[in-house]
N, CA, C and O atoms as a Tinker XYZ file with bonds, in Angstrom:
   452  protein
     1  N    -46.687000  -11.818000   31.040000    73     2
     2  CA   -45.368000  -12.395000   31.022000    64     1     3
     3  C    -45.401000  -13.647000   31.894000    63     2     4     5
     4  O    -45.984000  -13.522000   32.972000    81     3
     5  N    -44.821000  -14.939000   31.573000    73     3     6
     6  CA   -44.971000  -15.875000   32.079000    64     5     7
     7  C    -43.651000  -16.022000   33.405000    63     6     8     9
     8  O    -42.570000  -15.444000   33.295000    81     7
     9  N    -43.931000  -16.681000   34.307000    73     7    10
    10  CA   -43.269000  -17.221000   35.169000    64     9    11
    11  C    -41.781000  -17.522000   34.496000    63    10    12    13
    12  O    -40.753000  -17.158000   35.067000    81    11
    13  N    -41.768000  -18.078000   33.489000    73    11    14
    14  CA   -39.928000  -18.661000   32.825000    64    13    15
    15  C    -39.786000  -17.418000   32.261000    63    14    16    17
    16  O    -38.647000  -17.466000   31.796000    81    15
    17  N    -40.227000  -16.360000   32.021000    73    15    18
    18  CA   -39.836000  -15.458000   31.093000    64    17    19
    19  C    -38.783000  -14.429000   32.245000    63    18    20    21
    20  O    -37.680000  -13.889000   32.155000    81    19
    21  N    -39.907000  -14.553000   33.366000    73    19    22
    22  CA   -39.558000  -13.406000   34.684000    64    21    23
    23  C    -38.221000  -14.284000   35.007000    63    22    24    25
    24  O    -37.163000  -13.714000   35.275000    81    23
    25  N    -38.294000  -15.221000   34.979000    73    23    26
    26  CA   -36.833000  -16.108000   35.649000    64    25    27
    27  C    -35.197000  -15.741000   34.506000    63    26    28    29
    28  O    -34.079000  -15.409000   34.902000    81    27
    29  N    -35.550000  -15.913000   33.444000    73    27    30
    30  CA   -34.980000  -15.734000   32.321000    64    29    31
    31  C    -34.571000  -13.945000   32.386000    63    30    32    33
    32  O    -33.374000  -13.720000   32.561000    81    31
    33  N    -35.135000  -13.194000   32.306000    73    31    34
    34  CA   -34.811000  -11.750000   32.919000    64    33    35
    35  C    -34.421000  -11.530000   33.949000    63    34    36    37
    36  O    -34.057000  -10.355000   33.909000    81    35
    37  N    -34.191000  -12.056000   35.237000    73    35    38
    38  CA   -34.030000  -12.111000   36.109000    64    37    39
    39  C    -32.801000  -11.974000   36.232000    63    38    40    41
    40  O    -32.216000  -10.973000   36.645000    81    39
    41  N    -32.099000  -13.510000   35.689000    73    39    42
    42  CA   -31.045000  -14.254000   35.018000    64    41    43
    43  C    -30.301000  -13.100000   34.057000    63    42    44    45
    44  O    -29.233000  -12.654000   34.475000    81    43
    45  N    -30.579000  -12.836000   33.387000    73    43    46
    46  CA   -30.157000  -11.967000   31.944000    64    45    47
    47  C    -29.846000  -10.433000   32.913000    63    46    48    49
    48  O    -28.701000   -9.999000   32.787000    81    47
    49  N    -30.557000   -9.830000   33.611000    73    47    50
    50  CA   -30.041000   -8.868000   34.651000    64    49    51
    51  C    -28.954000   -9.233000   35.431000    63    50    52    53
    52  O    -27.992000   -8.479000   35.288000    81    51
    53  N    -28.798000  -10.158000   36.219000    73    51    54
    54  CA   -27.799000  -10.397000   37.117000    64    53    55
    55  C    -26.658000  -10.906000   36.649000    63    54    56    57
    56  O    -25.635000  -10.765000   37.319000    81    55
    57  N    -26.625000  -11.689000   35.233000    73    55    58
    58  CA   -25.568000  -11.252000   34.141000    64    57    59
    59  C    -24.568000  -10.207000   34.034000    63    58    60    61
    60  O    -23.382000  -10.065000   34.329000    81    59
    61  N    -25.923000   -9.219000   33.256000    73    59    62
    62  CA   -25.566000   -8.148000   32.855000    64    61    63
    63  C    -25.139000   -7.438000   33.766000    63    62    64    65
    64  O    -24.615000   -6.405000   33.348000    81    63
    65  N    -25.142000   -7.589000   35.113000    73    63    66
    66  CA   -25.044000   -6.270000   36.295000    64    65    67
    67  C    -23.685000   -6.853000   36.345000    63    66    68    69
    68  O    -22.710000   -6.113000   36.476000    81    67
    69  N    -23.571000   -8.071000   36.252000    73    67    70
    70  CA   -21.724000   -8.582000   37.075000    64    69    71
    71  C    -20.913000   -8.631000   36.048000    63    70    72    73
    72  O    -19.750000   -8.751000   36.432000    81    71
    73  N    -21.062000   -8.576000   34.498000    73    71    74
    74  CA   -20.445000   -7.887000   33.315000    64    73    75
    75  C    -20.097000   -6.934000   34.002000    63    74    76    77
    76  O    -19.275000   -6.866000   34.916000    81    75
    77  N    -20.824000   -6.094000   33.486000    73    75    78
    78  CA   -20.740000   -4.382000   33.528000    64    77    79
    79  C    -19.418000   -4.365000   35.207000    63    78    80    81
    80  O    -18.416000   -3.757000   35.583000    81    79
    81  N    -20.047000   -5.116000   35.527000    73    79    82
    82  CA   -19.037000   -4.694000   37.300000    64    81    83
    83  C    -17.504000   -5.189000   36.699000    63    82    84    85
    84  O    -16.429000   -4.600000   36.809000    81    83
    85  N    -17.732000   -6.162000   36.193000    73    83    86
    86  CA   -16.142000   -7.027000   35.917000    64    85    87
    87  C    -15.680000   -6.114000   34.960000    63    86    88    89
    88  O    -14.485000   -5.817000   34.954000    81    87
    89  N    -16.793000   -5.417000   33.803000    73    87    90
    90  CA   -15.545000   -4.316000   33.010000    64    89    91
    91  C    -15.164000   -2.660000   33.910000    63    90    92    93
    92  O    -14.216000   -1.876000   33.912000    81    91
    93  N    -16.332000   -2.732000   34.508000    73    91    94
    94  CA   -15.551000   -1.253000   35.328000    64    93    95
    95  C    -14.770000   -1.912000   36.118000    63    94    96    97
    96  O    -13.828000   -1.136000   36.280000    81    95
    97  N    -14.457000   -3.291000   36.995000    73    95    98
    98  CA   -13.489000   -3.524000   37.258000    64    97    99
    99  C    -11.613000   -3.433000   37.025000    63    98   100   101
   100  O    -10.684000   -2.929000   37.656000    81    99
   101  N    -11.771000   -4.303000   35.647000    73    99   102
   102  CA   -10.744000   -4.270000   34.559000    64   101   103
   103  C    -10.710000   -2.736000   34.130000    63   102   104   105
   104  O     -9.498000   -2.521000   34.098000    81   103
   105  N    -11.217000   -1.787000   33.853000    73   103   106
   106  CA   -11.148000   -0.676000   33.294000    64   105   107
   107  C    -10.529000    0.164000   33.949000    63   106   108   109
   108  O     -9.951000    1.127000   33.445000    81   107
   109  N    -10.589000   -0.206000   35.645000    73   107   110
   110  CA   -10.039000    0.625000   36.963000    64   109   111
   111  C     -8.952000    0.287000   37.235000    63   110   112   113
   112  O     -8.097000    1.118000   37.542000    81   111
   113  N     -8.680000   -1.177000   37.187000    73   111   114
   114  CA    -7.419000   -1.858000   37.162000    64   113   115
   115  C     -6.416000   -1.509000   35.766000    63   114   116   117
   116  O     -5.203000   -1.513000   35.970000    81   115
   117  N     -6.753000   -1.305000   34.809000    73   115   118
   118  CA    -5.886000   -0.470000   33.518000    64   117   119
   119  C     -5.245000    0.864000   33.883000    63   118   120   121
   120  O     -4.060000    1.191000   33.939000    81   119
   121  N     -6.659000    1.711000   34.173000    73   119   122
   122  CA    -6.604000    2.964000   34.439000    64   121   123
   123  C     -5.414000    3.052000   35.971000    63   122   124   125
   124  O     -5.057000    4.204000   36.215000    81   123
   125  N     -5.021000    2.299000   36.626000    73   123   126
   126  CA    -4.644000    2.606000   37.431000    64   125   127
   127  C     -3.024000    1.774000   37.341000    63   126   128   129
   128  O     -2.321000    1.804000   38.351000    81   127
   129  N     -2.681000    1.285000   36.481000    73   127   130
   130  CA    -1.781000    0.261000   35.979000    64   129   131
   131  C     -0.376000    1.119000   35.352000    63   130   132   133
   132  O     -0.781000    1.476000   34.246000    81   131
   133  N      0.799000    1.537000   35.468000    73   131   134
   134  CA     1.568000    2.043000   35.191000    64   133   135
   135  C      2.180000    1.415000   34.190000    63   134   136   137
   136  O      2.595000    2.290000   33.432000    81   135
   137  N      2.492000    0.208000   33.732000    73   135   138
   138  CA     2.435000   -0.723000   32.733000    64   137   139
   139  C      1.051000   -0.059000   31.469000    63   138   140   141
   140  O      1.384000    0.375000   30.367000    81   139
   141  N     -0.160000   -0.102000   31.841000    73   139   142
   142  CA    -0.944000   -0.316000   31.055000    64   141   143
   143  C     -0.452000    1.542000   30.288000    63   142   144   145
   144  O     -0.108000    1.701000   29.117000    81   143
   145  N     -0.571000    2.750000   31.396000    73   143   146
   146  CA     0.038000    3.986000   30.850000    64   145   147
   147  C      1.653000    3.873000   29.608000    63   146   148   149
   148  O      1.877000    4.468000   28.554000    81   147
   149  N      2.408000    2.928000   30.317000    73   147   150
   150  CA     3.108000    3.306000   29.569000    64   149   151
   151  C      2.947000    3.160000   28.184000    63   150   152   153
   152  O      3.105000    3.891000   27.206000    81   151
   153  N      2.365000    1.292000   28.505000    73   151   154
   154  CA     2.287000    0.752000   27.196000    64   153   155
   155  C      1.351000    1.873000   26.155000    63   154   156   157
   156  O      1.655000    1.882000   24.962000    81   155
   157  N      0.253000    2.775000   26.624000    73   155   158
   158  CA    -0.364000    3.747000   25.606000    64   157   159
   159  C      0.407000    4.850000   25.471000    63   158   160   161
   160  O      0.253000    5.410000   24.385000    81   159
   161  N      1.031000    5.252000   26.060000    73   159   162
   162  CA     2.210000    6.232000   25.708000    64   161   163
   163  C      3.429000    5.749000   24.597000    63   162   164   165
   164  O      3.862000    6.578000   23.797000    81   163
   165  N      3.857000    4.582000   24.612000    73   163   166
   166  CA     4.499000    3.676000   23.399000    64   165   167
   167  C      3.830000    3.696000   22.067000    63   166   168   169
   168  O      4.256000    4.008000   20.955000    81   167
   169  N      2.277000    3.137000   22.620000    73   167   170
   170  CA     1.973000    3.288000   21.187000    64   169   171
   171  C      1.162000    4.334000   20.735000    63   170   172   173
   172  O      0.630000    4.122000   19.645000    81   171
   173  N      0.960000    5.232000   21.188000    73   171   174
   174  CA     1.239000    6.827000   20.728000    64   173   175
   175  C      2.076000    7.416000   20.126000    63   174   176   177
   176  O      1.908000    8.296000   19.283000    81   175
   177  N      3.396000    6.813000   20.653000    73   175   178
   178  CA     4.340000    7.518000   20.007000    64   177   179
   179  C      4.810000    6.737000   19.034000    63   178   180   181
   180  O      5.687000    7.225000   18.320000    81   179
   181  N      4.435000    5.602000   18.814000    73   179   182
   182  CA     4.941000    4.995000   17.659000    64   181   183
   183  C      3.853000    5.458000   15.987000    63   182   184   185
   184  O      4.321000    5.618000   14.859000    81   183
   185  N      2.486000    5.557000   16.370000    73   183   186
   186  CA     2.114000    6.185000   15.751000    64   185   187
   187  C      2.170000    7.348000   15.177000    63   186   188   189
   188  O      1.599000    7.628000   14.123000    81   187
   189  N      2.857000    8.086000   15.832000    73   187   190
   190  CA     3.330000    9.412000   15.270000    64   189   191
   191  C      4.469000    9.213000   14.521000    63   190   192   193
   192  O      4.632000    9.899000   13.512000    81   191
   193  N      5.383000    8.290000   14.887000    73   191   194
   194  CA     6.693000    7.940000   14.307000    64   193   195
   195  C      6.124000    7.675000   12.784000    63   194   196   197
   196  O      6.290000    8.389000   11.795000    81   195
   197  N      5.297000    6.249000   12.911000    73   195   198
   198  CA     4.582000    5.912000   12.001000    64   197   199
   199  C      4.059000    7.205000   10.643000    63   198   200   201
   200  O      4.212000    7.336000    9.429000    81   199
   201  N      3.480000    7.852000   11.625000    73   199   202
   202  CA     2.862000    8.903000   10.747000    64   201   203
   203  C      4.183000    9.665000   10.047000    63   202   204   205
   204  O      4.284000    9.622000    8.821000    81   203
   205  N      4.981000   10.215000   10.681000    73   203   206
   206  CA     5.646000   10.855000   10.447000    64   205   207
   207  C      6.962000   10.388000    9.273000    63   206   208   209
   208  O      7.818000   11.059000    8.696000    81   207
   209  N      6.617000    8.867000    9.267000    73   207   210
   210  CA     7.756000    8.544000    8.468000    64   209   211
   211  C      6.979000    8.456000    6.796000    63   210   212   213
   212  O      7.468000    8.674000    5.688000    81   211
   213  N      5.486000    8.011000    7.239000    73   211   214
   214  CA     4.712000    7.783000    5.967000    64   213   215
   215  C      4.893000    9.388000    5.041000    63   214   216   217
   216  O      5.136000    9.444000    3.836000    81   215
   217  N      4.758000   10.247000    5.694000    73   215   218
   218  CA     4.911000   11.669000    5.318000    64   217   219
   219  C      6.203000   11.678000    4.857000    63   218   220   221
   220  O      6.143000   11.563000    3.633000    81   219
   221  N      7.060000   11.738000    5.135000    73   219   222
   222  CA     8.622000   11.761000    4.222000    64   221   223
   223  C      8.697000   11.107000    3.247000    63   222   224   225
   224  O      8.867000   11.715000    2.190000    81   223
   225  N      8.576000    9.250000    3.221000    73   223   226
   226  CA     8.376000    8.286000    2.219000    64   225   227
   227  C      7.396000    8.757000    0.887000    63   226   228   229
   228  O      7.479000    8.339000   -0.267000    81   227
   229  N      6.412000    9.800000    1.460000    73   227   230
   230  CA     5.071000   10.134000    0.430000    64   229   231
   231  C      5.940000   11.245000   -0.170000    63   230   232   233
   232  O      5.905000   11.445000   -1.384000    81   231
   233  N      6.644000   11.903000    0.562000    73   231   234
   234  CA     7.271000   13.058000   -0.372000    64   233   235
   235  C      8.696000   12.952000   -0.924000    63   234   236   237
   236  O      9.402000   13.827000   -1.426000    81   235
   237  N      8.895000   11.863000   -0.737000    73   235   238
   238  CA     9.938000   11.766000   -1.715000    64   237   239
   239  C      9.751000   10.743000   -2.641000    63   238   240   241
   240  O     10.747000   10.163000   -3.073000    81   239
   241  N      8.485000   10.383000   -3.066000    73   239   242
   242  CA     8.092000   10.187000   -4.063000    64   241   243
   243  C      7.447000   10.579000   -4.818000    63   242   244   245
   244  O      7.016000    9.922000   -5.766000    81   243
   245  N      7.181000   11.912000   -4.562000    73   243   246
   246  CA     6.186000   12.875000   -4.798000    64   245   247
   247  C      4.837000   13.477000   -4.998000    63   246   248   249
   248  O      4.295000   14.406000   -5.598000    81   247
   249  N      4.410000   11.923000   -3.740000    73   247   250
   250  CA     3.117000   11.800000   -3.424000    64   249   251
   251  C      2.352000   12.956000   -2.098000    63   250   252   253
   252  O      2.855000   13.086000   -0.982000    81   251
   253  N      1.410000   13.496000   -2.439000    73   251   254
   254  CA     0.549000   14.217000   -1.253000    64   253   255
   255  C      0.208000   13.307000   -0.102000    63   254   256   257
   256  O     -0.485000   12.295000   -0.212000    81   255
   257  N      0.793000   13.786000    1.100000    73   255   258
   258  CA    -0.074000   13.434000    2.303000    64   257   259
   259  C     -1.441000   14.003000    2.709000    63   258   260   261
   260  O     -1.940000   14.992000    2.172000    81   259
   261  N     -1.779000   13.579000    3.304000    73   259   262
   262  CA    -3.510000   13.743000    4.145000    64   261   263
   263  C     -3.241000   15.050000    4.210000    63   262   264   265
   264  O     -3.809000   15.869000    3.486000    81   263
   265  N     -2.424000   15.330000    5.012000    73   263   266
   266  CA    -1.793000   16.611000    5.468000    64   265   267
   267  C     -2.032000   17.734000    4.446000    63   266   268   269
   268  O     -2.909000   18.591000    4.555000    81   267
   269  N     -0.973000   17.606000    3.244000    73   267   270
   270  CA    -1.125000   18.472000    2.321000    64   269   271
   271  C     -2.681000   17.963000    1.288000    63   270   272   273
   272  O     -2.949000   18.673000    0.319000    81   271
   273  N     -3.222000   17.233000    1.475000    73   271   274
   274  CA    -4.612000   17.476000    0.699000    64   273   275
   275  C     -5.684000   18.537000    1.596000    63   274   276   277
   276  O     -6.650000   19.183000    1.189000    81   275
   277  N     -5.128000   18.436000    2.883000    73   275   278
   278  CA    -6.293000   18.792000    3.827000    64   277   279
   279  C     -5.996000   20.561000    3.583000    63   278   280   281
   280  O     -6.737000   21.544000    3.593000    81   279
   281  N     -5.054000   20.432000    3.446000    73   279   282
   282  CA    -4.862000   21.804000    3.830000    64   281   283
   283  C     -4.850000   22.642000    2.106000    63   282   284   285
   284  O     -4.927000   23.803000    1.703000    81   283
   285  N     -4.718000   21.378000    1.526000    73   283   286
   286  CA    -4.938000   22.216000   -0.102000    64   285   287
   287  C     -6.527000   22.258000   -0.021000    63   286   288   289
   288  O     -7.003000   23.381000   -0.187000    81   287
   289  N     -7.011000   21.700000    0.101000    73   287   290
   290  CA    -8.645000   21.781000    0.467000    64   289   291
   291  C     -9.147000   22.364000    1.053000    63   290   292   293
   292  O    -10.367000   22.465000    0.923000    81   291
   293  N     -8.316000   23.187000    2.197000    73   291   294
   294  CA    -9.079000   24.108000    2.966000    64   293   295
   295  C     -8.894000   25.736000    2.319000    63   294   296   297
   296  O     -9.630000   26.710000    2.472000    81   295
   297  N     -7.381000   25.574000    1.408000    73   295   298
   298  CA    -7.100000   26.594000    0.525000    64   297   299
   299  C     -8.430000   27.078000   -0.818000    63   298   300   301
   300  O     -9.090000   28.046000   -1.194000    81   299
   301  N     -8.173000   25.498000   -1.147000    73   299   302
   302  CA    -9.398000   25.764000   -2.200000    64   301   303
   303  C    -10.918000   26.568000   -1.373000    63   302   304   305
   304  O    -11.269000   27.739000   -1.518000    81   303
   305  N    -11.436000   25.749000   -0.718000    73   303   306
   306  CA   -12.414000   26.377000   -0.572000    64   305   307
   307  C    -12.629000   27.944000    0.106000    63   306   308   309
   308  O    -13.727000   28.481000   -0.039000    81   307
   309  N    -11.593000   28.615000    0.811000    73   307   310
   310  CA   -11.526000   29.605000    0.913000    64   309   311
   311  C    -11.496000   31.139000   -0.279000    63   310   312   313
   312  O    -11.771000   32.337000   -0.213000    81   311
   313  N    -10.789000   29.786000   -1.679000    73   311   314
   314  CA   -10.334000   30.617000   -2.782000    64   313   315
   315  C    -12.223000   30.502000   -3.477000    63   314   316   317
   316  O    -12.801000   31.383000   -4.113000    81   315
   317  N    -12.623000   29.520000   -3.183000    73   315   318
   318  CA   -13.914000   29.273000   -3.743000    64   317   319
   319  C    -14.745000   30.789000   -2.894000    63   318   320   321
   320  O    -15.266000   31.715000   -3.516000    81   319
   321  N    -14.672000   30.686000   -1.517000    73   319   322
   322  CA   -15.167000   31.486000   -0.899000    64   321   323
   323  C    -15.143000   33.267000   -1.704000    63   322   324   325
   324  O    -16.084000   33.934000   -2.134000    81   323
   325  N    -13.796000   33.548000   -1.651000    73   323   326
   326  CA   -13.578000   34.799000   -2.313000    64   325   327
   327  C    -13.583000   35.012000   -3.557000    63   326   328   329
   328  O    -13.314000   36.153000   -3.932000    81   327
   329  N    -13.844000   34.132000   -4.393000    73   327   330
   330  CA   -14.530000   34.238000   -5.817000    64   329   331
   331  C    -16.033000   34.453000   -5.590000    63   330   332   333
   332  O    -16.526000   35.540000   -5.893000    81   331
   333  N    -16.479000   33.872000   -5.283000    73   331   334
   334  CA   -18.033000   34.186000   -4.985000    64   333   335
   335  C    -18.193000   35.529000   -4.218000    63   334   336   337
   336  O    -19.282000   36.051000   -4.455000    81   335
   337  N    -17.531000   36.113000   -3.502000    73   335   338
   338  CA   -17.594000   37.112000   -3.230000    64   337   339
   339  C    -17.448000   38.063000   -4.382000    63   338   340   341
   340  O    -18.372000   38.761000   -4.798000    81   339
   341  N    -16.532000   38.052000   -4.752000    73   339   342
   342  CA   -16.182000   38.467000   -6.473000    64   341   343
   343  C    -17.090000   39.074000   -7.180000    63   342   344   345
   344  O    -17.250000   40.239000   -7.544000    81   343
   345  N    -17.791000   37.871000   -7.347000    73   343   346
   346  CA   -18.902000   37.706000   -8.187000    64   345   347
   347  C    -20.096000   38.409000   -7.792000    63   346   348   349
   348  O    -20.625000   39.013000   -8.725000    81   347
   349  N    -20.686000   38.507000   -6.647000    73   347   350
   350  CA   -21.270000   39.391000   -5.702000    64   349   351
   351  C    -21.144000   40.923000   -5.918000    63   350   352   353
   352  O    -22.094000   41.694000   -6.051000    81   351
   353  N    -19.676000   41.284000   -5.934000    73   351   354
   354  CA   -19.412000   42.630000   -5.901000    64   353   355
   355  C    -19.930000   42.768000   -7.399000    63   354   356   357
   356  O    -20.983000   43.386000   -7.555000    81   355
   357  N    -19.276000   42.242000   -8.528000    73   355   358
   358  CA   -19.656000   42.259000   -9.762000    64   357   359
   359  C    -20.546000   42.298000  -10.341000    63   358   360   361
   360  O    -20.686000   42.765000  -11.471000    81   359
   361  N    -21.271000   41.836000   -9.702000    73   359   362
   362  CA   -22.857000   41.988000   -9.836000    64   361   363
   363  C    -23.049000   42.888000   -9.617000    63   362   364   365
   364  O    -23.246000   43.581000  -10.615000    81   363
   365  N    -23.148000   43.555000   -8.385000    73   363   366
   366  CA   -23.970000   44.817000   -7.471000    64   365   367
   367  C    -22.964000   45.749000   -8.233000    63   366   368   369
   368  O    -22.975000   46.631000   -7.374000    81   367
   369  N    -22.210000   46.175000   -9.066000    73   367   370
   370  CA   -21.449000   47.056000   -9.660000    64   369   371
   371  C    -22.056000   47.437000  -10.963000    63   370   372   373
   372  O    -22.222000   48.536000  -11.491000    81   371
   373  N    -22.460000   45.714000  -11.492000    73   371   374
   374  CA   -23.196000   45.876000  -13.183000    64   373   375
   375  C    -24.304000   46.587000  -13.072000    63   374   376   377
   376  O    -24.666000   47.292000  -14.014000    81   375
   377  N    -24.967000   46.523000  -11.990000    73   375   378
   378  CA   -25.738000   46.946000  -11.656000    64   377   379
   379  C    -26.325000   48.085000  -11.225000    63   378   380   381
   380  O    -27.490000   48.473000  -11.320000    81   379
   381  N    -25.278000   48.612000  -10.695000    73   379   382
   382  CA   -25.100000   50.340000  -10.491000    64   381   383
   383  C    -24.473000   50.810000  -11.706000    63   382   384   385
   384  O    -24.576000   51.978000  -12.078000    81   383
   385  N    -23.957000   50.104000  -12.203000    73   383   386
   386  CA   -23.757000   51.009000  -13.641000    64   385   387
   387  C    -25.148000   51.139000  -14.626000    63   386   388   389
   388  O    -25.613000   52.175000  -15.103000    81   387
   389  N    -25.649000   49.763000  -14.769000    73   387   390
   390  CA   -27.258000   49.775000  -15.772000    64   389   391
   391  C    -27.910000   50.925000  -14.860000    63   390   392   393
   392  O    -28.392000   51.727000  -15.661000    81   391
   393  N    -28.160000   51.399000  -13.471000    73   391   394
   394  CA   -29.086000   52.323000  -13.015000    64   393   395
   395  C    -27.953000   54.116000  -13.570000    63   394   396   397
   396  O    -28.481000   55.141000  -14.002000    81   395
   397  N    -26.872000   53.974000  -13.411000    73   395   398
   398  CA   -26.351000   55.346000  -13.752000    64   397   399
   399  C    -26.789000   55.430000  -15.324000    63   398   400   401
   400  O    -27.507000   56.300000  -15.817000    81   399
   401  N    -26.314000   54.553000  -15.857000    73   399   402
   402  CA   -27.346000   54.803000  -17.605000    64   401   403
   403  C    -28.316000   55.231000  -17.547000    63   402   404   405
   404  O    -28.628000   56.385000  -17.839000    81   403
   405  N    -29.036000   54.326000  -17.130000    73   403   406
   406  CA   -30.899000   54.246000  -17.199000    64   405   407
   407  C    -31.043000   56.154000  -17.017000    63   406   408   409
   408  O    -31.617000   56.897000  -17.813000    81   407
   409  N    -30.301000   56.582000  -15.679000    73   407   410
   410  CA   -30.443000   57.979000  -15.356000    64   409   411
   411  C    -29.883000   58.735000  -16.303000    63   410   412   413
   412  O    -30.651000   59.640000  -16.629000    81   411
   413  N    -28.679000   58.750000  -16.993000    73   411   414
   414  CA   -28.210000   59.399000  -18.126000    64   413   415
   415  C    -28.980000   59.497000  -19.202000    63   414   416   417
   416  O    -29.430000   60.591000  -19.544000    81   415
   417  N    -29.173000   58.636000  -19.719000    73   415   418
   418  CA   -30.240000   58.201000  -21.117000    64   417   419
   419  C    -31.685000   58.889000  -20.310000    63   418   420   421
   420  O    -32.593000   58.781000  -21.134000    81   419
   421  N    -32.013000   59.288000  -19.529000    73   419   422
   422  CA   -33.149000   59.918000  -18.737000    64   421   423
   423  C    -33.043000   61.609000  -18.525000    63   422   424   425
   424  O    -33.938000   62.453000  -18.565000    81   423
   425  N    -31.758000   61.737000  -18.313000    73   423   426
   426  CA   -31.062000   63.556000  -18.455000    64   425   427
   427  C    -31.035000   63.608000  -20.081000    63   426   428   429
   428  O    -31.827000   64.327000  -20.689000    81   427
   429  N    -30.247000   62.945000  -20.626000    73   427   430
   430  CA   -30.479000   63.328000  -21.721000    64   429   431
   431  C    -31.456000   63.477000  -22.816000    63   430   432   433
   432  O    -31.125000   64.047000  -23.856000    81   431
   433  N    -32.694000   62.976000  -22.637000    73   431   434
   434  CA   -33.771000   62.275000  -23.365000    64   433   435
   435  C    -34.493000   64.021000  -22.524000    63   434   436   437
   436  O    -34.986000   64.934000  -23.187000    81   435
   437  N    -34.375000   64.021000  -21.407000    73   435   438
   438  CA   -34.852000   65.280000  -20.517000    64   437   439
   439  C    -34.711000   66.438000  -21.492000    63   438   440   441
   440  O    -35.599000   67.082000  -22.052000    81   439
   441  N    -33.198000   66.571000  -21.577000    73   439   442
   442  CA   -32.635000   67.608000  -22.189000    64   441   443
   443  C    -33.174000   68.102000  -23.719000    63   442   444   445
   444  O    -33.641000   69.200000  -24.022000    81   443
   445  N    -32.991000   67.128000  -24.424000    73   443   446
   446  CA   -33.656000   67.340000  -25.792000    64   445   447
   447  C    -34.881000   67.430000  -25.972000    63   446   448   449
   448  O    -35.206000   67.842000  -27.086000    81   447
   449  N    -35.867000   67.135000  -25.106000    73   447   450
   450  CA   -37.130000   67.902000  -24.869000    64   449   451
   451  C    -37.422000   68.880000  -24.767000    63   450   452
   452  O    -38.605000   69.155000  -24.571000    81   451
């Protein structure tokens, strides 16, 4: 590494160190700012307002919110869930029935011997 390179890093560190200081600076000065709280408490709650009005406007036009897709989606796949279960039992049932045959057709085949 050459001599301008080490100077140039040098440089590019002591940058970067008094960045980083000036944003944990500013970040401490926010964090500690009763102004800066409120102002995120405002727009928190305007977002919810927000949200909350998009949700009425969507249903009285008789459009789905996020809301109701999410939760029709979590319906579905639960209904997906217990069909496959279903299907499972249905199986292991067809299945005990082909072995009670197999044994019948086996007594009886017995019998007429």
């Amino acid at each position: 590494m050459s001599a301008e390179d080490e100077v140039n890093e040098g440089i590019r560190d002591r940058v970067q160190s008094k960045g980083e200081k000036a944003a944990a600076d500013l970040a401490n000065a926010l964090i500690g700012s009763p102004a800066f709280g409120q102002a995120v408490s405002a727009a928190v709650a305007a977002r919810d307002r927000a949200a909350g009005a998009q949700r009425v406007a969507m249903g009285a036009m008789g459009v789905s919110s996020q809301d109701d897709a999410e939760r029709l989606e979590r319906r579905v796949r639960v209904l997906s869930d217990r069909l496959e279960e279903t299907e499972d039992r249905l199986d292991s049932a067809l299945e005990q029935i082909r072995e009670l045959r197999a044994e019948i057709s086996a007594l009886s085949t017995a019998k007429k011997a």
